[in-house]
C-alpha positions as CSV (number, residue, x, y, z in Angstrom):
1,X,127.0,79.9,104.5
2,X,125.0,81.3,101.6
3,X,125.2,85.1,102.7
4,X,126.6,86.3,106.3
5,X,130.1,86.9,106.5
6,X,131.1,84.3,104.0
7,X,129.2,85.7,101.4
8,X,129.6,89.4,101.8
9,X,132.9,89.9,103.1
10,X,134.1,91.1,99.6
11,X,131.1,92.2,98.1
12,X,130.9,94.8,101.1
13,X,134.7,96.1,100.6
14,X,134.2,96.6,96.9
15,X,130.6,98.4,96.9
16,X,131.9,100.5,99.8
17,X,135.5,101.4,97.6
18,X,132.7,102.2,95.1
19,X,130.0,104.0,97.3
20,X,133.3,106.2,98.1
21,X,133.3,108.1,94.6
22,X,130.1,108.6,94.3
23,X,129.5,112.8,94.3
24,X,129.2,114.7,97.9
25,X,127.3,117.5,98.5
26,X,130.3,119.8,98.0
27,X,130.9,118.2,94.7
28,X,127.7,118.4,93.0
29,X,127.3,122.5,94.1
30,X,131.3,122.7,92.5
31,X,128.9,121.1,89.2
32,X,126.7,123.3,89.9
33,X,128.8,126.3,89.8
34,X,130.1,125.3,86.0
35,X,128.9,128.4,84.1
36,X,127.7,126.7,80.7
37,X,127.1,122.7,79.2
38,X,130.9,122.7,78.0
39,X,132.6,123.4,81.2
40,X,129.8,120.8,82.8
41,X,131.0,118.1,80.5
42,X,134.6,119.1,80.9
43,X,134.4,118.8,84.9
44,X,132.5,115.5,84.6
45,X,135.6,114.5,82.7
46,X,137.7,114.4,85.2
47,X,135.5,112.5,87.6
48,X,134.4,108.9,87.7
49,X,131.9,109.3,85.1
50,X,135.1,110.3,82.7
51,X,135.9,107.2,81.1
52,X,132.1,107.1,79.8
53,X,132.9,110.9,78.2
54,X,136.3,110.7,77.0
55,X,135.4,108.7,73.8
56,X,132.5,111.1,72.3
57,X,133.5,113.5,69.4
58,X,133.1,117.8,70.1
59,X,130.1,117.3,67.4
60,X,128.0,114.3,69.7
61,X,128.8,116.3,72.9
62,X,124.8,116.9,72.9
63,X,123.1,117.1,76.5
64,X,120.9,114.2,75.0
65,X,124.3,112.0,74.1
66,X,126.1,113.0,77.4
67,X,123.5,111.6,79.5
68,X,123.0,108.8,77.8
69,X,126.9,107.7,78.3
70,X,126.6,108.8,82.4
71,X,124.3,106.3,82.4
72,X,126.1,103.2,81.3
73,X,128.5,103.7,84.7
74,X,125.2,103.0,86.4
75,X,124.9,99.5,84.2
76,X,127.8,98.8,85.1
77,X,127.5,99.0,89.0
78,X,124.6,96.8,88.3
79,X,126.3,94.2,86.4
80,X,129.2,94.7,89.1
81,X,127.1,94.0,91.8
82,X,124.6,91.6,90.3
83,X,128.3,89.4,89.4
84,X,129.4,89.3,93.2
85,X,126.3,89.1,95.0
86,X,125.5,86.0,96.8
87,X,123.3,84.1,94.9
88,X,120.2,83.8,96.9
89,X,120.1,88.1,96.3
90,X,120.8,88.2,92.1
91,X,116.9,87.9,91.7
92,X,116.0,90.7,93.5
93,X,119.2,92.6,91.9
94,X,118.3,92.0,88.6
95,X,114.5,92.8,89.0
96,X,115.6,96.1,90.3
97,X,117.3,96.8,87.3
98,X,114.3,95.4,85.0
99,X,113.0,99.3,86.0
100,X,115.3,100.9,83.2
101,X,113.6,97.9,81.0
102,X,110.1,99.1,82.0
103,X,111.4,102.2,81.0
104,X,112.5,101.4,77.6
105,X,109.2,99.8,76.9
106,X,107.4,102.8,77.8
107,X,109.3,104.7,75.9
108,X,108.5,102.3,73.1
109,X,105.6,102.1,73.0
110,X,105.2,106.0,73.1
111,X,107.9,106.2,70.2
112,X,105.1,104.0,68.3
113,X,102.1,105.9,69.5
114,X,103.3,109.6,68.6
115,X,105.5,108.9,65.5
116,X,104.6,111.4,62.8
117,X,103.6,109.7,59.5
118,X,106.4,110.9,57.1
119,X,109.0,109.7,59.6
120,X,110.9,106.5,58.0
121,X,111.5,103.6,60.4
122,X,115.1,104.2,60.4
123,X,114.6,107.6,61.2
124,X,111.8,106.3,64.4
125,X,114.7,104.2,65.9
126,X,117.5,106.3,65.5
127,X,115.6,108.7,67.6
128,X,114.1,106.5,70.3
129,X,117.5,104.3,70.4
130,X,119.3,108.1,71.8
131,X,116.4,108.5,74.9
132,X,117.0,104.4,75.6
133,X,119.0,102.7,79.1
134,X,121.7,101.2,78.2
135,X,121.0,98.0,78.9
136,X,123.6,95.4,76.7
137,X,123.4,91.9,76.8
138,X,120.8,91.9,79.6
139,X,117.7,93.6,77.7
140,X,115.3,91.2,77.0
141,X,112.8,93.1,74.7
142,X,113.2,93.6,70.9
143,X,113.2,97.2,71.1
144,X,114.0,98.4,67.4
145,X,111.8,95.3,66.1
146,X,109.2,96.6,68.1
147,X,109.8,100.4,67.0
148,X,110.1,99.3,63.1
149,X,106.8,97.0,63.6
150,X,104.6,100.6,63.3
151,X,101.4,99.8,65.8
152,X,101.4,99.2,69.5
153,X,100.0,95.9,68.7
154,X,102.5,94.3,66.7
155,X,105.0,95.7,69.1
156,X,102.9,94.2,71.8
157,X,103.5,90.8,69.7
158,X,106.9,90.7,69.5
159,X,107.2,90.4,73.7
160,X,106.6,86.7,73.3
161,X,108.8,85.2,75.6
162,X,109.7,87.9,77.9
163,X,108.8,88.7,81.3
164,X,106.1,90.9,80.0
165,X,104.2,88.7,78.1
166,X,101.5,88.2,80.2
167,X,100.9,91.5,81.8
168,X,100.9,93.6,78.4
169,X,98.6,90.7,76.8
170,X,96.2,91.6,79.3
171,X,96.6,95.1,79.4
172,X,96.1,95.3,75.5
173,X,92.1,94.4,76.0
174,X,91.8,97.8,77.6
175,X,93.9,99.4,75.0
176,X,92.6,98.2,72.4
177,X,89.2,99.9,73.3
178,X,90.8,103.0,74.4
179,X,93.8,103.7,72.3
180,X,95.4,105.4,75.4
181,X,98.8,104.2,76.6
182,X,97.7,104.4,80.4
183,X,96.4,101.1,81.0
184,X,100.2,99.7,79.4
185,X,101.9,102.0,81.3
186,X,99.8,101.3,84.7
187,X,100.5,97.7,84.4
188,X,103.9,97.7,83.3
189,X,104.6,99.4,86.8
190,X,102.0,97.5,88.9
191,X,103.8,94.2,87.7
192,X,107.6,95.3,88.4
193,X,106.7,96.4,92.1
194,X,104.9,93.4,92.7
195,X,107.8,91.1,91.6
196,X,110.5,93.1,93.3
197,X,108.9,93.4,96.3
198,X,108.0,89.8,96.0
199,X,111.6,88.9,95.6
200,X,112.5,91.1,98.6
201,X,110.0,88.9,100.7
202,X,111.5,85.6,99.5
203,X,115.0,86.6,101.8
204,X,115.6,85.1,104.7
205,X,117.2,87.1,108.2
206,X,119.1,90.5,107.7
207,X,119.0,90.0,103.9
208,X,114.7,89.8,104.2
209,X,115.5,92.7,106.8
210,X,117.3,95.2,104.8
211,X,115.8,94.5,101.5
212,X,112.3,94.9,102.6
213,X,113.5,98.2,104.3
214,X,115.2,99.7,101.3
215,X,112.8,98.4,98.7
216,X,110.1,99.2,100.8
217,X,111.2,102.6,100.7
218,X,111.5,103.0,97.3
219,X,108.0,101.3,96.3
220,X,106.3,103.6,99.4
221,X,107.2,106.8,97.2
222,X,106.1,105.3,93.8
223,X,103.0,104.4,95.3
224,X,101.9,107.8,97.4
225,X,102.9,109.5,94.3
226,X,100.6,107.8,92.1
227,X,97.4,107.9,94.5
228,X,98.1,111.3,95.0
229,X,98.4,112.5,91.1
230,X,95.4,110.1,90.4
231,X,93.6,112.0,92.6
232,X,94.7,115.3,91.8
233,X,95.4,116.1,88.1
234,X,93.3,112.3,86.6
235,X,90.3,112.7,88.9
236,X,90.3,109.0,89.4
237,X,87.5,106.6,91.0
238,X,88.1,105.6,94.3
239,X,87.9,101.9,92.7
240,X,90.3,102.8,89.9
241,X,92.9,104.5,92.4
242,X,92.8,101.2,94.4
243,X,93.2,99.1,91.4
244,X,96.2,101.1,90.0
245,X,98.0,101.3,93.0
246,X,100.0,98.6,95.5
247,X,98.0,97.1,99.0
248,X,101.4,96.6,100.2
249,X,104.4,98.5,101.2
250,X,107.0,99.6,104.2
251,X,105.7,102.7,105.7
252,X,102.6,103.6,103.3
253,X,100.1,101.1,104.0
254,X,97.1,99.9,102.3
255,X,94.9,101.7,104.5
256,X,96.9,104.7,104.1
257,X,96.5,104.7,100.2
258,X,93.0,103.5,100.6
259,X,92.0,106.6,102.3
260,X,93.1,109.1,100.1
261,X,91.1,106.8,97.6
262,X,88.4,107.9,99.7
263,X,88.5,111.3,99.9
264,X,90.3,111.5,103.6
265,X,92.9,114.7,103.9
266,X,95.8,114.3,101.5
267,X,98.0,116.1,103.4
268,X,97.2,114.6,107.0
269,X,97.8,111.2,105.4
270,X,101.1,112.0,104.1
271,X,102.3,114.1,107.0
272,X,101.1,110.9,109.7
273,X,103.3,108.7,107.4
274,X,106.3,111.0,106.9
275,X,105.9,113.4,109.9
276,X,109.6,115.0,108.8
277,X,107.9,116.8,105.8
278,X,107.3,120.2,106.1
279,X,104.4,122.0,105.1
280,X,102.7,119.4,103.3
281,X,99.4,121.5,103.2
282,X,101.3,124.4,101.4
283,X,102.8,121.8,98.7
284,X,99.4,120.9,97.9
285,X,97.7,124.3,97.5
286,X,99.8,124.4,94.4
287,X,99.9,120.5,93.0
288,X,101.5,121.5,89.6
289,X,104.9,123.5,91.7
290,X,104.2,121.4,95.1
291,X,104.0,118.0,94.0
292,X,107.7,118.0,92.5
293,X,109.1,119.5,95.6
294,X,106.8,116.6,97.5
295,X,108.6,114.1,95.2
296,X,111.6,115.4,96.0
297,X,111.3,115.5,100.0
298,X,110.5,111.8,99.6
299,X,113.7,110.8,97.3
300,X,115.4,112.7,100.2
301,X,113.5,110.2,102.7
302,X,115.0,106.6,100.4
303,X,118.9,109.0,100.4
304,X,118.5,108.5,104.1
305,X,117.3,105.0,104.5
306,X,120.2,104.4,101.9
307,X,122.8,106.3,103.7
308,X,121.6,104.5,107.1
309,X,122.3,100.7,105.7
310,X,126.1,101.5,105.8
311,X,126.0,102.0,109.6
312,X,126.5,98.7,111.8
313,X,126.8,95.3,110.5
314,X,127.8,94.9,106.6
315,X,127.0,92.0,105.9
316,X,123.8,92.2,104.3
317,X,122.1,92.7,100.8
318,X,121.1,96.2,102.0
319,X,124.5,97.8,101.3
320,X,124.6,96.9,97.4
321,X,120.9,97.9,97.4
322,X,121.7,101.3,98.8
323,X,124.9,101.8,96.6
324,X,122.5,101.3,93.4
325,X,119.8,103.9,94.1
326,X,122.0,106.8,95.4
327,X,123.6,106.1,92.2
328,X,120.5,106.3,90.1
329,X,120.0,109.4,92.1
330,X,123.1,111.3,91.2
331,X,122.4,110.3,87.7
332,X,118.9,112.3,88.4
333,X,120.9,115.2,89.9
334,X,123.2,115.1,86.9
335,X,120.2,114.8,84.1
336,X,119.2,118.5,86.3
337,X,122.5,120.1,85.7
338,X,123.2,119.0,82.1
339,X,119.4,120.1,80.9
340,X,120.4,123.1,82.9
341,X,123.5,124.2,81.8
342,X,122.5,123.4,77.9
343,X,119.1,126.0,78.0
344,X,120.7,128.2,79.9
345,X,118.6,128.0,83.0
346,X,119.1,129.7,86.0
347,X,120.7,128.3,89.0
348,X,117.5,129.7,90.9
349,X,115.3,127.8,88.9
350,X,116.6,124.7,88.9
351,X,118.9,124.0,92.5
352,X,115.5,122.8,94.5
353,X,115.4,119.9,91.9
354,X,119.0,118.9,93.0
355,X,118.7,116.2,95.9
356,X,122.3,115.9,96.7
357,X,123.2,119.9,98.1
358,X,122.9,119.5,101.1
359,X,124.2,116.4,103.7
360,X,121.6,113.7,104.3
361,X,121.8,112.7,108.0
């Protein structure tokens, strides 16, 4: 047997040993409660994420380099999980983690884009290299190659051979006449949903089940998102917001996004679709507050989904898929508290950004 039993009995013990240190509620309000950066990083040192921390210097213990060395215990769930996964599932696990890729390329490209003349080339990767995943042996993009090449278009050259080939060359038309980022950026994220979700589809029984279902949920908050900012704060076309946006998804349909194209009630839409949001209308009086705490009710929508796939039968792809994005999402909660705790923010100000304070049923 490819998957069942056979193929997840270990897999299953080993993401749930793993799924058992990740942060609870209680945990990340103890984080919370660390009065400055230093006692932050000190606490962090003593959890799981310690072994990341333990070899930086006093002088590199900036919030910048501390989140950047959190992160790497997040590659290396992925590589974890990626290694024991059956093998019909390693697709769909390693195009989920192509996202911190897309990211890197975005971040890039806008390296290129902004970098101020009298900045050497050394001095342009040393600074982009700090913001980067860390991605190891699996990136597949020449990132400082492409930072020292100095124009979006020689950077755009140097992707020969890699899974973005295609979709950038294409893109490049439209950038080429605009000298905007967005088209790159639009069809960077177009392509990755389409190819995960497409990989998703390609599994067969509880596999097909779960992974439609978790990255469903995932690609359903991507995409209301970005037909609701298109509409809001770009004052898109209805025929653009269709065209930079998915047809497909778990809960929000094509129709669904197709109507807010149109001009139908934002906030009707979204509270059909997620009818356990509250006060939808009052986030969206104030899109530039609202739309965050919007956001943030639907990362809270995925935690559950997440926390729901480790309930009944284990065998299935859907309990490594889980494990990896409530781990991307204390990483999120983490990035909050660091930046926090190192500007000297008040709790006030930034505890609704947290998602993990509070027990996701």
């Amino acid at each position: 047997m490819a998957g069942g039993v056979s193929g997840y009995a270990a897999i299953s013990t080993r993401v749930r040993a793993m799924y058992s240190y990740l942060f609870t509620p209680q945990d990340m309000i103890r984080l919370s409660d660390s009065p400055d950066f230093m006692s932050l990083v000190g606490a962090l040192k003593t959890s799981p994420y310690g072994k990341y921390l333990t070899g930086l210097k006093d002088n590199e213990l900036t919030p910048r380099r501390v989140i950047l060395q959190i992160k790497n215990r997040l590659a290396d769930s992925y590589s974890s999980v990626v290694q024991q996964s059956p093998e019909q599932t390693r697709p769909l696990i390693k195009q989920m983690f192509r996202y911190y890729e897309v990211g890197n390329l975005k971040a890039v490209l806008r390296s290129i884009q902004t970098v101020a003349p009298w900045n050497s080339e050394i001095a342009a990767w040393d600074r982009v290299r700090e913001v980067l995943f860390p991605l190891g042996s699996t990136a597949s993009i020449p990132a400082q190659a492409m930072v020292e090449s100095g124009s979006v278009a020689s950077a755009v050259d140097l992707l020969h051979g890699t899974p973005y080939e295609a979709t950038m060359s294409f893109a490049m038309k439209r950038f080429s006449a605009e000298q905007n980022l967005f088209p790159l950026e639009v069809a960077l994220d177009l392509d990755y949903w389409r190819r995960l979700w497409s990989e998703a589809k390609k599994l067969s029984g509880k596999d097909r089940e779960m992974g439609v279902k978790i990255i469903g949920s995932l690609l359903d908050m991507n995409n209301l998102m970005w037909v609701i900012r298109y509409k809001i704060y770009h004052k898109l076309s209805e025929e653009e917001l269709i065209n930079y946006t998915l047809p497909f998804g778990f809960r929000v349909k094509d129709e669904d996004v197709r109507a807010i194209a149109a001009g139908s009630d934002i906030a009707a839409t979204v509270s059909r679709v997620y009818p356990g949001i509250p006060d939808v209308n009052a986030l969206l009086e104030h899109p530039q507050s609202g739309l965050p705490k919007l956001e943030q009710q639907l990362k809270r929508q995925v935690m559950r989904q997440c926390v729901a796939a480790f309930i009944g039968d284990p065998f299935h792809i859907g309990i490594p898929l889980a494990y990896l994005i409530l781990s991307d999402f204390e990483i999120q909660d983490l990035t909050v508290l660091i930046e926090a705790k190192s500007s000297g923010v008040s709790e006030e100000e930034y505890r609704g950004l947290l998602l993990k304070t509070k027990m996701i049923q």
